[in-house]
DRENPA-123483 format. One record per residue (C-alpha): residue number from 1; residue in one letter; x, y, z. Coordinates in pm, whole numbers. Last residue first. Example, Ala and Ser with C-alpha at 12.3 -4.5 7.8 and 13.67 -1.06 7.14 Angstrom:
# DRENPA-123483
> i,aa,c1,c2,c3
> 2,s,1367,-106,714;
> 1,a,1230,-450,780;
***
This chain:
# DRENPA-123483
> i,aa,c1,c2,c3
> 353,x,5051,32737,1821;
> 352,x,5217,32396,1861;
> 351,x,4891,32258,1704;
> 350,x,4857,32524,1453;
> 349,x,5250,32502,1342;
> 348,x,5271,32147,1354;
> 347,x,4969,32153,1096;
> 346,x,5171,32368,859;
> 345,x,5462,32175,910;
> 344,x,5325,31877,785;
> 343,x,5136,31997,469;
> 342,x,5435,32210,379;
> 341,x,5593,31865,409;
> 340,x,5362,31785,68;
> 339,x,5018,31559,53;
> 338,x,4905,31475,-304;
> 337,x,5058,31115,-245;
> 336,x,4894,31059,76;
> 335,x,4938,31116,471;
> 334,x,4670,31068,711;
> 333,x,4638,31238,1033;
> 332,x,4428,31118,1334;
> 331,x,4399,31332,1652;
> 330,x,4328,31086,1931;
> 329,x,3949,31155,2123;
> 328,x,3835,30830,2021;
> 327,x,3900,30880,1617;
> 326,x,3911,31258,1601;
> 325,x,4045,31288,1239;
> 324,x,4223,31562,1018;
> 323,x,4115,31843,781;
> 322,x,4330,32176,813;
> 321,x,4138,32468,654;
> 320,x,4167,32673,1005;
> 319,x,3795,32578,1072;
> 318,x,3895,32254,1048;
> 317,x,4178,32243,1320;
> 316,x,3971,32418,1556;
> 315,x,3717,32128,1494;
> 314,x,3960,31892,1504;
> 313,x,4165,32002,1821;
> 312,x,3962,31792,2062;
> 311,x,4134,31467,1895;
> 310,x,4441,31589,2074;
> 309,x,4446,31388,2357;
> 308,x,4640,31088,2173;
> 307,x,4845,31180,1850;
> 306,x,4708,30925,1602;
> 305,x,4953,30874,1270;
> 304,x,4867,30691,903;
> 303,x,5138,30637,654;
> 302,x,5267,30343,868;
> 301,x,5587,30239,876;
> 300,x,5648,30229,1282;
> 299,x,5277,30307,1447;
> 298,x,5357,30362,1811;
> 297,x,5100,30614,1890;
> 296,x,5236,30949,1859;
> 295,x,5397,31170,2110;
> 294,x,5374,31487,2210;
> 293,x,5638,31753,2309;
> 292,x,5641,31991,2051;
> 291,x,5959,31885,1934;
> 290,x,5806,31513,1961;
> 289,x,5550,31618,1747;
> 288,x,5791,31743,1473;
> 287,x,5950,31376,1462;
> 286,x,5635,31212,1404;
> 285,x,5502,31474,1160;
> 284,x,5766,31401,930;
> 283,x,5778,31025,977;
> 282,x,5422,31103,838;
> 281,x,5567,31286,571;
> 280,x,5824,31016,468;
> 279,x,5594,30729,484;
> 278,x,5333,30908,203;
> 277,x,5630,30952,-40;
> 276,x,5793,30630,34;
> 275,x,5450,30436,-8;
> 274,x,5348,30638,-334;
> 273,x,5683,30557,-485;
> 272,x,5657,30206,-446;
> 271,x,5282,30176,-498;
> 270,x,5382,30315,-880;
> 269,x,5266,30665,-998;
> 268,x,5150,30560,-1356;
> 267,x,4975,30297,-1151;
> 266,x,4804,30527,-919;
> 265,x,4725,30684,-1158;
> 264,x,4526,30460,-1358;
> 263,x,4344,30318,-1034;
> 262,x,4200,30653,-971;
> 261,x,4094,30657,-1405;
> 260,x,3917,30288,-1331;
> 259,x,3777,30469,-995;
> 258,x,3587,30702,-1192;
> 257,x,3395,30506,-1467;
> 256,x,3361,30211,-1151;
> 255,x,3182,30438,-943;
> 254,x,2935,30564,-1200;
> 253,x,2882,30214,-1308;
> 252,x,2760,30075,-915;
> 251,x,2735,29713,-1035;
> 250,x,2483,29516,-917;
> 249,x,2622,29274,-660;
> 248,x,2952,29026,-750;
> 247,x,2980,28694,-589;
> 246,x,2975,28484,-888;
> 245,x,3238,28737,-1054;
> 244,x,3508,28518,-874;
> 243,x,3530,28330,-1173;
> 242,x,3244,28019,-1328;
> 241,x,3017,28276,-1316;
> 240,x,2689,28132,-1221;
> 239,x,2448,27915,-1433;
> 238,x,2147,27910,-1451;
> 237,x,2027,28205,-1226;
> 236,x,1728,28156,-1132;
> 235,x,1430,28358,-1282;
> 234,x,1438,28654,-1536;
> 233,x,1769,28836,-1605;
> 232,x,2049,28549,-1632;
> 231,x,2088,28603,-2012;
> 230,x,2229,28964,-1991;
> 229,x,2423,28870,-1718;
> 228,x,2593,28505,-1903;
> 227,x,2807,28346,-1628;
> 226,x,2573,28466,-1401;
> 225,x,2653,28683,-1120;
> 224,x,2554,29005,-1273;
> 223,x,2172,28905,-1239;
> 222,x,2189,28859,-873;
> 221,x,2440,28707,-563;
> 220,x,2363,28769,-274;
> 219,x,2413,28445,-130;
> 218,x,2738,28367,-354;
> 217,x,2818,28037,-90;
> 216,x,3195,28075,12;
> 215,x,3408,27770,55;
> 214,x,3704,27879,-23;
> 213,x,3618,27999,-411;
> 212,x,3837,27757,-572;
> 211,x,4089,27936,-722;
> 210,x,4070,28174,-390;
> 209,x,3889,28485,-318;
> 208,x,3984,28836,-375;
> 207,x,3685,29052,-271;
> 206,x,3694,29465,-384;
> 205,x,3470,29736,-212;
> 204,x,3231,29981,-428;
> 203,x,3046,30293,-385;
> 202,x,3216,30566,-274;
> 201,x,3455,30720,-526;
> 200,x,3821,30657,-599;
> 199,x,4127,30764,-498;
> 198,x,4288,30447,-429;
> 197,x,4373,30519,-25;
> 196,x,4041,30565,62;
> 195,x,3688,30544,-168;
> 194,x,3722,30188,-293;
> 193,x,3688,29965,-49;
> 192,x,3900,29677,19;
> 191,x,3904,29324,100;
> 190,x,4079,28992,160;
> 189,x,4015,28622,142;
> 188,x,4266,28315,131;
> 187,x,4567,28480,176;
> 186,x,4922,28522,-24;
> 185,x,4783,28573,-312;
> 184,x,4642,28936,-183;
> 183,x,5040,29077,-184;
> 182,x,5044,29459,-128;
> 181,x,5247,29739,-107;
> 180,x,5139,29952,139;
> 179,x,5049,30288,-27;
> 178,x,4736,30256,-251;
> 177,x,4592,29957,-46;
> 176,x,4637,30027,317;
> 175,x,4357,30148,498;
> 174,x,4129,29891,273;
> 173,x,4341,29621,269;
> 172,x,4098,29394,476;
> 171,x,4256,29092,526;
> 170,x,4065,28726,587;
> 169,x,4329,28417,626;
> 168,x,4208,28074,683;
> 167,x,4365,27783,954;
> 166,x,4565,27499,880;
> 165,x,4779,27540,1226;
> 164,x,5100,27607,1050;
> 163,x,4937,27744,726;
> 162,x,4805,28017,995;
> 161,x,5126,28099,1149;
> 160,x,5294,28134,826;
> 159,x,5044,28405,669;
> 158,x,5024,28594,1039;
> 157,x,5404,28618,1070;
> 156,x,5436,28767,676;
> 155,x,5126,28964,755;
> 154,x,5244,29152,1074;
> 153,x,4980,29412,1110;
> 152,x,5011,29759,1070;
> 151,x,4935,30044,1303;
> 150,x,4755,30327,1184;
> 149,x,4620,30457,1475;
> 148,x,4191,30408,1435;
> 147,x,4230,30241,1103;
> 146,x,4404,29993,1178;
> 145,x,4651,29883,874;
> 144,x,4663,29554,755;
> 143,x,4285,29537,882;
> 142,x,4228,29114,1024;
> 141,x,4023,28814,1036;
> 140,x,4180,28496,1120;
> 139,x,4004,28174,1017;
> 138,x,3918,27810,1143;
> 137,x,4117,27882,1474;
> 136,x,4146,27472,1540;
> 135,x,4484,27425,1599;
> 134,x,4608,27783,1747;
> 133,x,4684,28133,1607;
> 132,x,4739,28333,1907;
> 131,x,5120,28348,1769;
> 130,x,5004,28554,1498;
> 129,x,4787,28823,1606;
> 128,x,4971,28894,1918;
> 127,x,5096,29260,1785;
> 126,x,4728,29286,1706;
> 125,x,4604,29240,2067;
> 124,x,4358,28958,2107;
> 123,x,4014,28925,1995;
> 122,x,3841,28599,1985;
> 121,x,3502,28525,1820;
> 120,x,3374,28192,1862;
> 119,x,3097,28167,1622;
> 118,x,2699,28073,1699;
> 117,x,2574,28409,1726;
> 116,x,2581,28516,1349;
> 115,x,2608,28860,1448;
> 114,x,2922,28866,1580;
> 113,x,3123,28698,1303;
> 112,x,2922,29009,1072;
> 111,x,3081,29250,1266;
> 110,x,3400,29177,1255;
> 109,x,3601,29342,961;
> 108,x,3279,29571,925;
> 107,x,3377,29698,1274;
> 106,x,3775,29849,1231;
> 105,x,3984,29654,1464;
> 104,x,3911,29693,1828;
> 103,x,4081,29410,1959;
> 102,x,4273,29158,1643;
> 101,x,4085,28891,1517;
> 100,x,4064,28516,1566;
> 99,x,3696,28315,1436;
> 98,x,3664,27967,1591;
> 97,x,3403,27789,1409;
> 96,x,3114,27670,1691;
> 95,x,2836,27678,1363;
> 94,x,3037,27605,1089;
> 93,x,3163,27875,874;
> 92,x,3032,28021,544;
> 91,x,2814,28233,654;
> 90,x,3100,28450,762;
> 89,x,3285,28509,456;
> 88,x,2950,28631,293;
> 87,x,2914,28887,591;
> 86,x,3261,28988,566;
> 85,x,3185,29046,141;
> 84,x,2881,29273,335;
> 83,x,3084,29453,567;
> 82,x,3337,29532,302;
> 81,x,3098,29722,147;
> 80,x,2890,29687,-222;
> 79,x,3047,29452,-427;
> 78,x,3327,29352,-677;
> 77,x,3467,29000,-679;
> 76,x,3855,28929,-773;
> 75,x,4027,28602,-853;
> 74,x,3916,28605,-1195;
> 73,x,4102,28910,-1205;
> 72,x,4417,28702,-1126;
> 71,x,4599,28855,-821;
> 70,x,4884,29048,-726;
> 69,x,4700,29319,-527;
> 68,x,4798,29650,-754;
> 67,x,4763,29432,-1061;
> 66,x,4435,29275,-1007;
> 65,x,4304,29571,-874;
> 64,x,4389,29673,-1208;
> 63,x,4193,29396,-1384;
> 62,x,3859,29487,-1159;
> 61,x,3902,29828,-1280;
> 60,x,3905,29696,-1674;
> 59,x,3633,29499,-1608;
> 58,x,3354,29726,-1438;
> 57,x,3505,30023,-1697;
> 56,x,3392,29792,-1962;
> 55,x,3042,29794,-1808;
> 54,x,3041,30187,-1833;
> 53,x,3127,30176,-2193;
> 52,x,2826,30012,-2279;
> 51,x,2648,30228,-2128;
> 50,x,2400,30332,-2434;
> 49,x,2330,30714,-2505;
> 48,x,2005,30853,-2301;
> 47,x,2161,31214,-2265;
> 46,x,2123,31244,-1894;
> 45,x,2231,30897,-1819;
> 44,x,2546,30902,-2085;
> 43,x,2583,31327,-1908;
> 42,x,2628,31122,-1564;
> 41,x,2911,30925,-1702;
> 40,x,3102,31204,-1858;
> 39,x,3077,31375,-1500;
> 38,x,3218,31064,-1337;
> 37,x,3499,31053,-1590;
> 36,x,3626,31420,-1590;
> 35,x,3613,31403,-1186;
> 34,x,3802,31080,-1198;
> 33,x,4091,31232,-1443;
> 32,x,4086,31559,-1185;
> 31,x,4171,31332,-952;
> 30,x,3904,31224,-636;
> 29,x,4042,31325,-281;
> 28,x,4057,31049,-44;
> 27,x,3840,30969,213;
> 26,x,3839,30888,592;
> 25,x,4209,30766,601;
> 24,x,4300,31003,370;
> 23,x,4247,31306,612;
> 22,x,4508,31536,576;
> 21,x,4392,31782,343;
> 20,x,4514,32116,377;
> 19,x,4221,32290,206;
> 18,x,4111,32363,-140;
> 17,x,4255,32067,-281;
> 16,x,4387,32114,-651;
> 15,x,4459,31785,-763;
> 14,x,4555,31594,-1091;
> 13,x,4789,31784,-1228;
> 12,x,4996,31868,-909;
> 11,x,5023,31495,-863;
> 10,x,5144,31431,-1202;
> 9,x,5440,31670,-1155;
> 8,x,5494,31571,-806;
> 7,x,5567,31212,-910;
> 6,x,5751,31368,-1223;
> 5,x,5980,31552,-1070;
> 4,x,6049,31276,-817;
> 3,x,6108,31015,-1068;
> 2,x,5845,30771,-1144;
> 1,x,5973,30415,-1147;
***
């Protein structure tokens, strides 16, 4: 456990934002580590020296996922978007297959049940995720936080109600992992990208699967899929990996150099400490938004806060050097580890001004 001298200690090492950046929830801001790493990766390109150690990075990020998400790296596929592991998910059920997930979630959660045409799709509210649960919901597809407000879902309820009634579990950690401590062995499928709350760049999103894959069918699966890559070039794959690596898509290396330096830190940092930190501010900004006589949605625990009918203050707010989010006209502020309660009060000061 880092202390707080040295939690703020690492943090001011690692990032010198230019701004007031309170907008996590969109992107998070790369570490000076990552920054090193991406640009020694592009000079391996420009200077035509083998990658080799860009394909280690692959495996050594995919390990500490691992750690952060309580899972087996075998466990663990690495792709493209969540929208496209939530595409994979969803060609796996039976035409009629009831699919439950919570109203106006986050799109590339449910998307791809929609497009297939021949699912039930069901939304209810997400406080009623779990006790909508019902025999024959084949799988329940679901953000542990919501991206639009923050709010976070009841996993403990929603892992109990669906062994009661037999049915799958789909989470997408992606507004979450980083802060919110997390437990991926507790579902069937979940997701995350890698460009929010773990510091890393675009270009990648994380699939935990079962031991026994659940089901899933690797349809896009390509030349990394195999068992053996560099033997799995030319033709059909022989043989696919006989871990979760079947379902990975061509690796993005220059993402994976960075993030494996993100992931790092956020290690050396510890979830724990990250999650009290980041809670603390936005409590922060809760209680100094009531002073100025606004209130948050109700978002209890959750790093991320939406202020209805203030979403029309971004672009004031931006120009000031204050990034937040207009997510359907609500202001949407993120809180994260390089984030301090100057942070806070300086945007309670602008908004109250």
């Amino acid at each position: 456990m880092e202390t707080t001298e040295t939690f703020a200690s690492l943090v001011r090492a690692e990032f010198t934002p230019k701004s007031t950046y309170l907008n996590t929830a969109s992107n998070g801001l790369l570490p000076a580590r990552t920054v090193a790493a991406l640009h020694e990766a592009a000079l391996l390109r420009a200077e035509g020296r083998p990658l080799t150690s860009l394909h280690e990075d692959v495996e050594a990020t995919r390990a500490a996922y691992g750690r952060l998400a309580g899972v087996p790296a075998t466990r663990i596929a690495v792709g493209a978007s969540v929208a496209a592991h939530s595409g994979v998910i969803a060609a796996s059920l039976p035409a009629g297959a009831e699919v439950l997930t919570a109203e106006d979630d986050f799109t590339s959660v449910l998307n791809p049940f929609h497009v297939r045409g021949d699912l039930k799709v069901r939304a209810v509210p997400l406080e009623r995720i779990a006790e909508s649960v019902r025999p024959g919901t084949a799988l329940v597809a679901v953000s542990a936080a919501q991206s639009a407000d923050g709010r976070v879902a009841d996993l403990a309820a929603l892992r109990e109600a669906a062994r009661d009634h037999g049915a799958r579990t789909y989470v997408d950690f992606s507004q979450s992992a980083g802060w919110l401590p997390m437990d991926a062995d507790g579902f069937d499928f979940s997701a995350a990208v890698s460009f929010k709350w773990l510091l890393g760049p675009h270009g990648t999103a994380f699939l935990v699967v079962p031991e026994d894959f659940g089901g899933l069918t690797p349809l896009l699966a390509g030349w990394v899929a195999g068992e053996r890559p560099w033997d799995s070039c030319y033709g059909p794959v022989a043989e696919l990996a006989h871990s979760a690596r079947r379902f990975d898509l061509t690796h993005a290396l220059f993402t994976f150099a960075g993030l494996r330096r993100s992931l790092e830190l956020v290690e050396e940092l510890g979830v724990a400490a990250v999650h009290a930190h980041d809670t603390a501010l936005a409590d922060r900004f809760r209680a100094g938004l009531a002073a100025l006589g606004h209130a948050a949605l109700p978002a209890p625990g959750s790093a991320i806060v939406s202020v209805p009918g203030l979403g029309d203050r971004q672009p004031d707010l931006s120009r000031a050097g204050i990034e937040v989010s207009d997510r359907a006209g609500n202001l949407r502020a993120a809180f994260h580890l390089y984030n301090t309660a100057a942070d806070v009060d300086r945007l309670l000061d602008v908004l109250g001004g």
